[in-house]
C-alpha positions as CSV (number, residue, x, y, z in Angstrom):
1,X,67.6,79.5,62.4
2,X,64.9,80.5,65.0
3,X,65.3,84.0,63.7
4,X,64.4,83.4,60.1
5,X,60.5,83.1,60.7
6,X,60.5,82.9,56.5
7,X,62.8,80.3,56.6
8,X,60.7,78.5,59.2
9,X,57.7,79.2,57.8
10,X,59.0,77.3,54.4
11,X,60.2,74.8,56.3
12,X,56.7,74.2,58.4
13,X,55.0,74.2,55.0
14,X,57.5,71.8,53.2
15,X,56.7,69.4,56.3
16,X,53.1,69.8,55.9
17,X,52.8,69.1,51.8
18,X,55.7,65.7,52.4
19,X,53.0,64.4,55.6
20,X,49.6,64.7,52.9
21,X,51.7,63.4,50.5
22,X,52.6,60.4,52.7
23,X,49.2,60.2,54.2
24,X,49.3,61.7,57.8
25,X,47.0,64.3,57.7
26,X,46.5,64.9,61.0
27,X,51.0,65.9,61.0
28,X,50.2,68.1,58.2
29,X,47.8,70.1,59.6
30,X,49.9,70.5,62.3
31,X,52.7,71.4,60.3
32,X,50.4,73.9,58.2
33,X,48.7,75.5,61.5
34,X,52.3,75.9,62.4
35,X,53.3,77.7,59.2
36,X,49.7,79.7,59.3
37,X,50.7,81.3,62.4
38,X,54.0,82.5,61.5
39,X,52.7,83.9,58.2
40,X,50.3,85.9,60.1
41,X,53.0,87.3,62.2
42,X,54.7,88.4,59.3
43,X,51.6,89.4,57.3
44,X,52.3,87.7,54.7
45,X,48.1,87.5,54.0
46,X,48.7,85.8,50.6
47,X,50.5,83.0,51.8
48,X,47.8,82.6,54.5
49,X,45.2,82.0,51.8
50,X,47.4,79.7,50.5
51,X,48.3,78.0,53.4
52,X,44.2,77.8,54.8
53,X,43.6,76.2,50.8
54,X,45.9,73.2,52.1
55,X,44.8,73.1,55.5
56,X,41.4,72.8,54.1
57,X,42.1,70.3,51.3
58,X,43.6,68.4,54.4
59,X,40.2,68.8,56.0
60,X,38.5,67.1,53.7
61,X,40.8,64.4,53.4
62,X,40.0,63.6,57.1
63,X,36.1,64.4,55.8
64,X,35.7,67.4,58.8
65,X,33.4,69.4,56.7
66,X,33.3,71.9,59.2
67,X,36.5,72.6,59.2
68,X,37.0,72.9,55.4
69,X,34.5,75.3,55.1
70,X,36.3,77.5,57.3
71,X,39.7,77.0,56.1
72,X,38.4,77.4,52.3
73,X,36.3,80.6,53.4
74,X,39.2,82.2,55.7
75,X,41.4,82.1,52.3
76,X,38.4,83.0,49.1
77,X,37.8,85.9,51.9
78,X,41.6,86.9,51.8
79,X,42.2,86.4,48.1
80,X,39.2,88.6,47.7
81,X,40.3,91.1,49.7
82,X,43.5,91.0,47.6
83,X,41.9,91.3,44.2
84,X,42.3,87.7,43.3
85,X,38.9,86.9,42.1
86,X,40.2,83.5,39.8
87,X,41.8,82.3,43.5
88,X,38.5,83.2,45.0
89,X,36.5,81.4,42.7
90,X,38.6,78.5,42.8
91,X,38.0,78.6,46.5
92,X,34.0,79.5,46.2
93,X,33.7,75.9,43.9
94,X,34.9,74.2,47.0
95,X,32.4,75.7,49.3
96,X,30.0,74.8,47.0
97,X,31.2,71.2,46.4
98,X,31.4,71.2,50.5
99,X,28.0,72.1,50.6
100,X,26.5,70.0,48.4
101,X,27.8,67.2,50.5
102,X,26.5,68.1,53.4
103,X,23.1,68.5,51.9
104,X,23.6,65.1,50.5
105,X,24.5,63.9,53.6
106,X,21.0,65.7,55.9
């Protein structure tokens, strides 16, 4: 099972979605981080955006600003690259939304 990283990678990310669903953030970005880095091996760069778009709605969930800017910029930056400018967007409103609260906030 070791040896199918796609597999694995599914399996990291299934983990990750079932711990934010059940409220244990901190286990699904653990999960995810675990997912991101097998997806990057694989270069799947796609699923990474995808993946960083959870890790960073878990981010905000645990209100590290910080670290949902970067998740959400690591993935509008790859679905950019990729030509996926409504995915980008998406991502760009959350940066925006991010921003506004920290402005908010002084």
């Amino acid at each position: 099972a070791a040896n199918n990283q796609p597999g694995l990678s599914t399996t990291f990310g299934n983990l990750g979605a079932c711990y934010y669903a059940l409220n244990q953030p901190h286990q699904a970005l653990e999960c995810y981080s675990r997912d991101l880095e097998i997806r990057e091996q694989l270069g799947n760069w796609l699923d990474m955006a995808a993946i960083l778009h959870n890790m960073g709605h878990v981010a905000l969930e645990l209100d590290d600003l910080s670290a949902a800017d970067d998740y959400f910029t690591r993935s509008r930056d790859l679905y950019l690259q990729f030509g996926q400018t409504d995915l980008a967007a998406e991502e760009q409103l959350l940066l925006d939304t991010i921003h506004d609260r920290r402005a908010r906030r002084g």
